[in-house]
DRENDO-1510 file (C-alpha; in Angstrom, 1 decimal, always signed):
<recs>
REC; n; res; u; v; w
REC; 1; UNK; +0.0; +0.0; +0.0 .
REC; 2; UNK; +2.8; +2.1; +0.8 .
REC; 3; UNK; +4.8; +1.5; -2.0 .
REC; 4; UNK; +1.7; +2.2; -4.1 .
REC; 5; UNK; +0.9; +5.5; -2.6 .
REC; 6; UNK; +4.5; +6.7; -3.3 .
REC; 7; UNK; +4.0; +5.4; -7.2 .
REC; 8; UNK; +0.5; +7.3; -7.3 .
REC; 9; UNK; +2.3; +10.3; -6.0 .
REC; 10; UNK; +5.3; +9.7; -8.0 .
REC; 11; UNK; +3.0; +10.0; -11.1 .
REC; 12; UNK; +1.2; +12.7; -10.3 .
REC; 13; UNK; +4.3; +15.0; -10.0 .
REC; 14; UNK; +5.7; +13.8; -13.0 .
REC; 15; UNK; +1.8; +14.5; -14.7 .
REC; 16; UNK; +2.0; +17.9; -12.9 .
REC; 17; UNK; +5.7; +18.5; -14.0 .
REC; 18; UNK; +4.7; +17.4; -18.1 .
REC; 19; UNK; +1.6; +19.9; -17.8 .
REC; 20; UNK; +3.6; +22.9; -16.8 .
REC; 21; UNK; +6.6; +22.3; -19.1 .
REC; 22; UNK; +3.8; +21.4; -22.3 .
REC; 23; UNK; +2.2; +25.0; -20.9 .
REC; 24; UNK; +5.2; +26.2; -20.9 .
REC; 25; UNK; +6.4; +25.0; -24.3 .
REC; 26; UNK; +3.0; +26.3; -25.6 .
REC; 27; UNK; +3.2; +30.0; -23.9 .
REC; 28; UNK; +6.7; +30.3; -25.2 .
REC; 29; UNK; +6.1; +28.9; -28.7 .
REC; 30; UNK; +2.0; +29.8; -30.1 .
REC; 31; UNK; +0.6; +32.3; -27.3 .
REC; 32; UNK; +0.2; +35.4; -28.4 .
REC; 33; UNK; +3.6; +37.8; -27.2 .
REC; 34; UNK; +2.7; +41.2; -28.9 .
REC; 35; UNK; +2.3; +44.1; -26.1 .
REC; 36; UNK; +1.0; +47.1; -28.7 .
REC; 37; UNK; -2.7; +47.8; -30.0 .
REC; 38; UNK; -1.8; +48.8; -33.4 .
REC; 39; UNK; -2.5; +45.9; -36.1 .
REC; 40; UNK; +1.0; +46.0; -36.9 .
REC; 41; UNK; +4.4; +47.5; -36.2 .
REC; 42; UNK; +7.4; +47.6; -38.4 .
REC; 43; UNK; +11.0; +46.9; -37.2 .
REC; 44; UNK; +14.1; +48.4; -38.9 .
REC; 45; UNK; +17.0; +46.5; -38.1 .
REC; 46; UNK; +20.2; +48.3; -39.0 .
REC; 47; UNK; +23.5; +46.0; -40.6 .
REC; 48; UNK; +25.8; +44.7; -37.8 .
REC; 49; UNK; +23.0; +44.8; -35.2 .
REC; 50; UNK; +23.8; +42.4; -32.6 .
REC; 51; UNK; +21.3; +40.4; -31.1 .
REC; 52; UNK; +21.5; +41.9; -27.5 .
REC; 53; UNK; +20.6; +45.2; -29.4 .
REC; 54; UNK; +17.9; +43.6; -31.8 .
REC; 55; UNK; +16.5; +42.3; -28.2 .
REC; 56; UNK; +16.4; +45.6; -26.6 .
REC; 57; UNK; +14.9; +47.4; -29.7 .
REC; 58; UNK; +12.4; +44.5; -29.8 .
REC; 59; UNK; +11.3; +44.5; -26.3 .
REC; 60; UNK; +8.8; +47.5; -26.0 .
REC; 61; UNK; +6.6; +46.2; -28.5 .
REC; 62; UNK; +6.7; +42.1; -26.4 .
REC; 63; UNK; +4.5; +41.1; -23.3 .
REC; 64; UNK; +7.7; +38.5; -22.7 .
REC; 65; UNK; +11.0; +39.5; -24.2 .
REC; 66; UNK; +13.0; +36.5; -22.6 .
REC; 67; UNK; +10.2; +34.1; -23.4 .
REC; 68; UNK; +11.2; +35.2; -27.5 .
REC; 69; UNK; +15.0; +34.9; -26.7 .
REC; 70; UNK; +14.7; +31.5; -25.3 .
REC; 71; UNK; +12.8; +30.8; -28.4 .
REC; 72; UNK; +15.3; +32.6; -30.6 .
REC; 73; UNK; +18.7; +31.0; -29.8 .
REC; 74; UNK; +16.7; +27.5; -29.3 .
REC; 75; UNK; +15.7; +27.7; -33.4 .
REC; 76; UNK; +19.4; +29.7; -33.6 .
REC; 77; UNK; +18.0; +32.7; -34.8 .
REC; 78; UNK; +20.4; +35.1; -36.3 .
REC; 79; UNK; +19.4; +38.7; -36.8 .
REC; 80; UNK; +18.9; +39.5; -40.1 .
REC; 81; UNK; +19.1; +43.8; -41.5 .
REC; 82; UNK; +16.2; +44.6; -42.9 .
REC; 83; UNK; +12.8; +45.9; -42.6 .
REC; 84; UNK; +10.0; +43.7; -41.1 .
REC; 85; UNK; +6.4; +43.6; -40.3 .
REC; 86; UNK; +4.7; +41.9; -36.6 .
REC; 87; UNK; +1.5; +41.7; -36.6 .
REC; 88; UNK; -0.4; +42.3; -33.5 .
REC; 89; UNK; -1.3; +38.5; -31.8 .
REC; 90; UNK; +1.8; +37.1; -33.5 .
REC; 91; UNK; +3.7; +34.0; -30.9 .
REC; 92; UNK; +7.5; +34.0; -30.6 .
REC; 93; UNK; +7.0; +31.3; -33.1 .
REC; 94; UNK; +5.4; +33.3; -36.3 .
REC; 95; UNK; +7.8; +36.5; -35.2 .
REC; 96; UNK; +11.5; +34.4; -35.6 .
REC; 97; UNK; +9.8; +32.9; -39.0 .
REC; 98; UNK; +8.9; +36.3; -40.1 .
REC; 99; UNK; +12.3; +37.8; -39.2 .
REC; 100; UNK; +13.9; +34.9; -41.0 .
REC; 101; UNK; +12.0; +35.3; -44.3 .
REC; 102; UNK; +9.7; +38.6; -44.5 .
REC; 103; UNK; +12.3; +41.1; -45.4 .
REC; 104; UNK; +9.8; +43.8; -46.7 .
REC; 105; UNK; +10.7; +46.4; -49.3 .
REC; 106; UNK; +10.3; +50.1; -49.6 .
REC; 107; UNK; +9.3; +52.5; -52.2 .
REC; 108; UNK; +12.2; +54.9; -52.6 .
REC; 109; UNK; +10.6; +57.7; -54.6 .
REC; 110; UNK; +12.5; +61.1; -55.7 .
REC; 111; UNK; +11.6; +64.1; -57.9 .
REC; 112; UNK; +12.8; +67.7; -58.0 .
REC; 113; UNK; +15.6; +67.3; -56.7 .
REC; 114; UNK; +18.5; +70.0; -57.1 .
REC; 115; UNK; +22.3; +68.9; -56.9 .
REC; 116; UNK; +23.8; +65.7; -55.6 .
REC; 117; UNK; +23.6; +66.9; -51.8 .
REC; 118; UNK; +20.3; +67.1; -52.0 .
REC; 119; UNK; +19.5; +63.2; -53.8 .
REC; 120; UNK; +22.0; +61.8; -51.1 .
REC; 121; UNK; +19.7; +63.8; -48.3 .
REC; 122; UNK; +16.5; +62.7; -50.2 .
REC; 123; UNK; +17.3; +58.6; -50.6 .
REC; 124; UNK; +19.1; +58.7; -47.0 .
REC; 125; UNK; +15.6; +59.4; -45.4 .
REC; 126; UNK; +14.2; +56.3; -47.3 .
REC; 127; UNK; +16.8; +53.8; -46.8 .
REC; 128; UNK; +19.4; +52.6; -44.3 .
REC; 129; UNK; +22.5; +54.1; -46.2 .
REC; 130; UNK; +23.6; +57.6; -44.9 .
REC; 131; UNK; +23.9; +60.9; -47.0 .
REC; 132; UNK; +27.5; +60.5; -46.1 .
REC; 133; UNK; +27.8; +57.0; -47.8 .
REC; 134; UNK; +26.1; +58.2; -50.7 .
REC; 135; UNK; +28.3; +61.7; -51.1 .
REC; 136; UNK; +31.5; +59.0; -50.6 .
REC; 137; UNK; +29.9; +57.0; -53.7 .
REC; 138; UNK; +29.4; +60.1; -55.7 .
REC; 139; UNK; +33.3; +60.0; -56.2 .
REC; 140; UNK; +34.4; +56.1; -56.8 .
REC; 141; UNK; +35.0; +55.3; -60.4 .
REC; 142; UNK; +31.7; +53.4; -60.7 .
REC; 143; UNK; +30.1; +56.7; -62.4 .
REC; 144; UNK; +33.3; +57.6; -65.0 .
REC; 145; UNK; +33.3; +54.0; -66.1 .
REC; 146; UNK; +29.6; +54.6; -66.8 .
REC; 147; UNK; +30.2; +57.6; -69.1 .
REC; 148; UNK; +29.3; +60.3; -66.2 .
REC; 149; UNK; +31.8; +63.2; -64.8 .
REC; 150; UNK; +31.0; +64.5; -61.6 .
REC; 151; UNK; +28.6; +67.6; -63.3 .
REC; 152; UNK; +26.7; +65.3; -64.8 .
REC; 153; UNK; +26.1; +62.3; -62.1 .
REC; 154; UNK; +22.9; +63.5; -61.2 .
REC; 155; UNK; +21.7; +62.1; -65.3 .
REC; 156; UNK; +21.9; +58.8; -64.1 .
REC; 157; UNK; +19.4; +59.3; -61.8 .
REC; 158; UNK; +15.7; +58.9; -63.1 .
REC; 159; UNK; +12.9; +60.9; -60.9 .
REC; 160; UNK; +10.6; +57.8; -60.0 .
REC; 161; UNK; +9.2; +55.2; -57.5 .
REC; 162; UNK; +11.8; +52.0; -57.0 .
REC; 163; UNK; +11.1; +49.2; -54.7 .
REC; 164; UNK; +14.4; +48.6; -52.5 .
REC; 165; UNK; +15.1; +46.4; -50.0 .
REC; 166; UNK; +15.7; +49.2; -46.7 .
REC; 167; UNK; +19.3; +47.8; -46.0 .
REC; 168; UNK; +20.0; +48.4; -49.4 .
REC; 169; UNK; +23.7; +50.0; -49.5 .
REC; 170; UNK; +24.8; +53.3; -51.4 .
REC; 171; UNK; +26.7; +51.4; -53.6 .
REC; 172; UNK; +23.9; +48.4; -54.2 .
REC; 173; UNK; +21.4; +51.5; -54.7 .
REC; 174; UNK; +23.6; +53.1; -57.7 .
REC; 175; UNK; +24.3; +50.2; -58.9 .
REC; 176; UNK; +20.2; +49.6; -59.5 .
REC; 177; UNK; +20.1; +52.9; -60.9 .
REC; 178; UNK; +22.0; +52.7; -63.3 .
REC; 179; UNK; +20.0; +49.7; -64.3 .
REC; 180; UNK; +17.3; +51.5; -64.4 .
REC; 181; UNK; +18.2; +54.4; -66.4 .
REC; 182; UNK; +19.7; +51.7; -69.0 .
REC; 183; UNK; +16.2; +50.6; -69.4 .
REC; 184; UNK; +14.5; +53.7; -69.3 .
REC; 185; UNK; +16.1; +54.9; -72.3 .
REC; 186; UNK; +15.7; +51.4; -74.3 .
REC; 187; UNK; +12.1; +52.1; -74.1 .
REC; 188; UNK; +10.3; +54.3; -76.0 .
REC; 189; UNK; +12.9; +54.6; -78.7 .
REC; 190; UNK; +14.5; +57.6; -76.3 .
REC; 191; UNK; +17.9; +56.4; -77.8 .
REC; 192; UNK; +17.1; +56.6; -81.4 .
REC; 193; UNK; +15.1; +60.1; -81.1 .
REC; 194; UNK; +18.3; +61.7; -78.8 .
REC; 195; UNK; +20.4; +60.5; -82.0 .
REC; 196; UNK; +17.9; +61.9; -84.7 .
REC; 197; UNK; +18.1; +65.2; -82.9 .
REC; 198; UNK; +22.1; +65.0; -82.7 .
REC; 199; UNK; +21.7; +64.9; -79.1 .
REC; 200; UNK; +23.5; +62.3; -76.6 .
REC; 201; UNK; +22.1; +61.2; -73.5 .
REC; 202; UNK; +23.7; +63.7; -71.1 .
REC; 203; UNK; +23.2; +66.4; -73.2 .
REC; 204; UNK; +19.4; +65.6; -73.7 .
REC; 205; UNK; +19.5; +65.2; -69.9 .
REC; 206; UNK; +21.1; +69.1; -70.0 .
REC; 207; UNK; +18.8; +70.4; -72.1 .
REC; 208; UNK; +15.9; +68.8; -70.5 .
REC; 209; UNK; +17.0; +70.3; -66.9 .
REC; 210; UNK; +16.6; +73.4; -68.5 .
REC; 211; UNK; +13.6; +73.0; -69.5 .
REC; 212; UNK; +11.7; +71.6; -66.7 .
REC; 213; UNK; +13.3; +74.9; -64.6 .
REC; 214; UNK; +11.2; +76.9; -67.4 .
REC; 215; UNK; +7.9; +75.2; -66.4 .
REC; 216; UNK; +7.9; +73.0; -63.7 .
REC; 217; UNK; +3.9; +72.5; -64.4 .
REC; 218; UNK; +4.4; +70.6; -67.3 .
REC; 219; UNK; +2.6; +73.2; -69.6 .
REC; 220; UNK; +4.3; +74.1; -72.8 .
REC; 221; UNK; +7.1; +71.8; -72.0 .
REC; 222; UNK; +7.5; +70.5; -76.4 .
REC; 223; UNK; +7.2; +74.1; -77.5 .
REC; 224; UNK; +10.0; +75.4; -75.0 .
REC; 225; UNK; +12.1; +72.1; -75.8 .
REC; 226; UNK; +11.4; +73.1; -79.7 .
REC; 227; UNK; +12.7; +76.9; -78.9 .
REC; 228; UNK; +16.0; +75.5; -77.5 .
REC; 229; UNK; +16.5; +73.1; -80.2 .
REC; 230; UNK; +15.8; +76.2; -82.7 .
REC; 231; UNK; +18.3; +78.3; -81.1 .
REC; 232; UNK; +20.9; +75.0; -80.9 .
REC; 233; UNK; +19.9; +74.0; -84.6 .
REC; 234; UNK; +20.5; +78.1; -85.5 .
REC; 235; UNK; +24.1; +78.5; -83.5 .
REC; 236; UNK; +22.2; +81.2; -81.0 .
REC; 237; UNK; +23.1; +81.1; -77.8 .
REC; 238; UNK; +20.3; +79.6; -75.8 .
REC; 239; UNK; +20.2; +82.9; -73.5 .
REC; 240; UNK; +18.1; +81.1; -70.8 .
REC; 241; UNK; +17.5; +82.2; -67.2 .
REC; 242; UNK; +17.7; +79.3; -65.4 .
REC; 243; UNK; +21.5; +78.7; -66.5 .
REC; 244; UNK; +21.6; +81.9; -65.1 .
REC; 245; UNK; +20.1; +81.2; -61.8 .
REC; 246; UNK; +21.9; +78.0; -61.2 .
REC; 247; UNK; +25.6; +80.1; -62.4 .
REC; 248; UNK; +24.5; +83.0; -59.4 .
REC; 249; UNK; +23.6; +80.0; -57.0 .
REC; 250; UNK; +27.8; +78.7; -57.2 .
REC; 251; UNK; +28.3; +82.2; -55.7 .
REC; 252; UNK; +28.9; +82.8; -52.2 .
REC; 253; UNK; +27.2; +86.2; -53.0 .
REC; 254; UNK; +23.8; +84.4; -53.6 .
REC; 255; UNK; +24.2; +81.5; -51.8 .
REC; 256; UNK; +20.9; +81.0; -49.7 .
REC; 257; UNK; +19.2; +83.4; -51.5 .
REC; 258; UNK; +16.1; +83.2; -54.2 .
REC; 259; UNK; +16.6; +84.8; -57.7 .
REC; 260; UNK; +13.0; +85.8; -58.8 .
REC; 261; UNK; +13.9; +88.2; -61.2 .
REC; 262; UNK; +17.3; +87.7; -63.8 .
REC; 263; UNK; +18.9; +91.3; -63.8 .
REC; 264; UNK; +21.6; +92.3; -66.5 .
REC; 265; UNK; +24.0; +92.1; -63.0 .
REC; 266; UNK; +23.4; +88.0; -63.1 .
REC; 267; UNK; +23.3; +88.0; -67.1 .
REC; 268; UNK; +27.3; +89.4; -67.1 .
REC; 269; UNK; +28.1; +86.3; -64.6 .
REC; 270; UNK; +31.0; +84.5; -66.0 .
REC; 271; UNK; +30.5; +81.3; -66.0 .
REC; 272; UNK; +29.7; +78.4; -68.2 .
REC; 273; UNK; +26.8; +77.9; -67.4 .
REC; 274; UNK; +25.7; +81.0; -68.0 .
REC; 275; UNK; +24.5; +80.6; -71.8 .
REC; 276; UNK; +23.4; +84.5; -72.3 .
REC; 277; UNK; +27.6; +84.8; -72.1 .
REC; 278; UNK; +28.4; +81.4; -73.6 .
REC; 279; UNK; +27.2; +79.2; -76.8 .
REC; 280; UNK; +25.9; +75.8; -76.8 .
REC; 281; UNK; +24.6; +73.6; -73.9 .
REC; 282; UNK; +25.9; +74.3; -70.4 .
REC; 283; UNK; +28.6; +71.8; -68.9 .
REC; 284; UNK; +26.4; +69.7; -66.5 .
REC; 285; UNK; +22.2; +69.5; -65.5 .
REC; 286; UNK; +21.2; +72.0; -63.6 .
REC; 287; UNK; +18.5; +70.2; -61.7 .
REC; 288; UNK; +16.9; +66.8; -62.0 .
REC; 289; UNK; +14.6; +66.7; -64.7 .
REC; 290; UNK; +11.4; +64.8; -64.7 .
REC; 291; UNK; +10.5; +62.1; -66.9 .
REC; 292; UNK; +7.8; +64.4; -69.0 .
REC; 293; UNK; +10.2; +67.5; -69.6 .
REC; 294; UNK; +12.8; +64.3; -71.2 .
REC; 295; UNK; +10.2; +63.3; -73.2 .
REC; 296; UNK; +9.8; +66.9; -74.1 .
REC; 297; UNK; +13.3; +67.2; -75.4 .
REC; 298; UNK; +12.7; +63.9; -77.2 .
REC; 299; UNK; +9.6; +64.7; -78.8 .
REC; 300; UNK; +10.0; +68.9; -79.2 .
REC; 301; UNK; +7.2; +70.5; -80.8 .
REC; 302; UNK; +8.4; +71.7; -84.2 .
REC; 303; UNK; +8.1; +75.0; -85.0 .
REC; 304; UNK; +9.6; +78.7; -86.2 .
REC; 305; UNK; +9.6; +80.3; -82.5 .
REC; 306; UNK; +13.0; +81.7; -81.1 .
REC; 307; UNK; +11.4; +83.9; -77.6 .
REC; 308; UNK; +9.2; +82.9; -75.0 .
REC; 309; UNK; +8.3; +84.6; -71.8 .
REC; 310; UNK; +5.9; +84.2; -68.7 .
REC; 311; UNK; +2.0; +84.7; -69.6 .
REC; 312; UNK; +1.2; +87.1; -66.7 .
REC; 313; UNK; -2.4; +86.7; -68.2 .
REC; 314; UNK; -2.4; +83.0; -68.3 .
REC; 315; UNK; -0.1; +81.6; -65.1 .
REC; 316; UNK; +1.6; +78.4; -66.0 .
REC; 317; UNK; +1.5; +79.7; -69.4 .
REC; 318; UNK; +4.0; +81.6; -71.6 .
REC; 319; UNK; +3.3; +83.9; -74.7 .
REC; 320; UNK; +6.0; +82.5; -78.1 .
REC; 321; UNK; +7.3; +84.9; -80.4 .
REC; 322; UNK; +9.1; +84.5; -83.5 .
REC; 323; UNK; +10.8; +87.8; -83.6 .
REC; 324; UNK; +12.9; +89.8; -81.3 .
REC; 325; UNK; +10.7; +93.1; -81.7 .
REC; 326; UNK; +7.4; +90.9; -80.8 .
REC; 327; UNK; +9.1; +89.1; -77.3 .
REC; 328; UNK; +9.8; +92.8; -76.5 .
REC; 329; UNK; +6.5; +93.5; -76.2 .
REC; 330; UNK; +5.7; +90.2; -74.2 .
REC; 331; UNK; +8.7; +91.0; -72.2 .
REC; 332; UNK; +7.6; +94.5; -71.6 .
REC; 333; UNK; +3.8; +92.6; -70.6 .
REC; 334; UNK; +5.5; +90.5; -68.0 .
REC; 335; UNK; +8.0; +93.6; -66.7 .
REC; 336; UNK; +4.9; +95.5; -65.5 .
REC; 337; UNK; +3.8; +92.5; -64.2 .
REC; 338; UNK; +6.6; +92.1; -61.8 .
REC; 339; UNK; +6.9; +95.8; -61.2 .
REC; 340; UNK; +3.4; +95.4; -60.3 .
REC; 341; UNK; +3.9; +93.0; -57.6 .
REC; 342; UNK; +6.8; +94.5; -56.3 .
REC; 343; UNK; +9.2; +91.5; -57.7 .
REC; 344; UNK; +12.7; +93.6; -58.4 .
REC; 345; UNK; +15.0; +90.8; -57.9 .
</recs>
């Protein structure tokens, strides 16, 4: 009877002890471990985290944060860089197989962008790569051995929306751009239209970049493009303000300042960019052009116009002359215009 009672007791400890460790198994494997009330939360998880740090950046949004790293080095989880979704009622279980295999991208979009600092600024707030990696990448050999000098980088760069990876590096991210503008102009027959025009792809790039500065509302973007390639076509110089503009803005005289109004002072700048002092197309882009004012180069709107100004009438707009005495008088329209408002530089 003795002996019995110790055997019954025996088994119920060992029943008890089996419950509590399958419970345990259980809670630390499929119970729910999320602690936030949002349906999801995203972790970034920068290169060369350790997993001590991946713990403590994972912990605020867990009920159990040793419960997971018990789990995590028992299936030898590594920590992996990336970007990566928990869902709210996730176990330990469905967050290590998440973290192992549910590396989500990112849309990386940029437009209207200005110079090189301001792309590496722009794609450094989208991605895990610093503006300082990307500036650094701006001067390896990767761009000369792609045709680009360092005024003309910024080419390579076509104003869209790209899915990356988040841990994608500086160098990875050129690397995709480049592809990218490689296929942008196969399509369309961009490549055969630049070489009809006697245009190559920087200098349609150029020429675009000026244009888009001329109307940034994509409204007369073929017939400016077809004044430009007049002027080019006729040997004029292409006497346009926004070369002007961007020559003033290398100037520690005008540097944080706005240029509303091109005087005669910024037209006798010397510089080659300036093309009211210089023929031909400017040395480098002076912004990033979109996609539409390219295509506007591309596909210029063929006519006898040599002038254009601002529409004060019409804004957006701009009135086309053919002669010199009739873009005086538009000039004159848009002068009173701007006196009228107070605009004298």
């Amino acid at each position: 009877m003795y002996i019995r009672r110790i055997l019954m007791l025996t088994v119920i400890i060992g029943l008890i002890f089996m419950g509590s460790f399958a419970f345990y198994v259980y809670k630390v494997m499929f119970m729910s471990n999320t602690s936030f009330e949002a349906d999801d939360v995203h972790l970034y998880i920068k290169s060369e985290t350790t997993f001590n740090q991946f713990v403590e950046q994972l912990d605020p949004y867990l009920l159990n944060i040793d419960d997971f790293s018990v789990l995590a080095k028992r299936k030898k989880y590594t920590v992996r860089p990336g970007k990566y979704r928990i869902n709210k009622g996730m176990s330990n279980n469905d967050i290590i197989n998440s973290l192992r295999s549910n590396n989500i991208t990112v849309n990386v979009i940029y437009n209207n962008v200005s110079d090189l600092n301001d792309l590496a600024g722009n794609i450094s707030n989208q991605i895990e790569a610093d503006s300082i990696s990307f500036l650094n990448s701006f001067e390896t050999d990767f761009f000369t051995e792609k045709g680009f000098d360092e005024k003309n980088i910024l080419s390579m760069y076509i104003p869209n929306s790209y899915n990356f990876f988040w841990n994608t590096s500086a160098e990875r991210f050129n690397q995709r751009m480049f592809e990218e503008y490689t296929k942008f102009w196969q399509k369309n027959n961009r490549v055969e239209k630049a070489n009809k025009i006697g245009l190559s792809k920087i200098e349609v790039m150029i020429l675009a970049s000026i244009v888009y500065e001329e109307s940034k509302q994509n409204i007369d973007l073929r017939k400016i493009a077809g004044v430009y390639i007049n002027r080019l076509n006729d040997n004029w110089k292409l006497a346009a303000d926004p070369t002007v503009k961007f020559a003033a803005y290398q100037m520690d005289e005008y540097k944080n300042t706005v240029i509303r109004r091109v005087l005669n002072k910024h037209l006798k700048i010397d510089s080659p960019y300036n093309t009211y002092k210089y023929y031909g197309l400017p040395p480098g882009i002076i912004s990033m052009p979109s996609i539409q004012a390219i295509d506007a180069v591309l596909n210029y709107e063929k006519h006898d116009y040599y002038f254009f100004a601002a529409d004060p009438s019409n804004p957006g707009y701009h009135s086309f002359a053919r002669t010199l005495s009739e873009h005086k008088r538009n000039a004159r329209k848009l002068h009173r215009y701007l006196n009228s408002k107070g605009i004298k530089k």
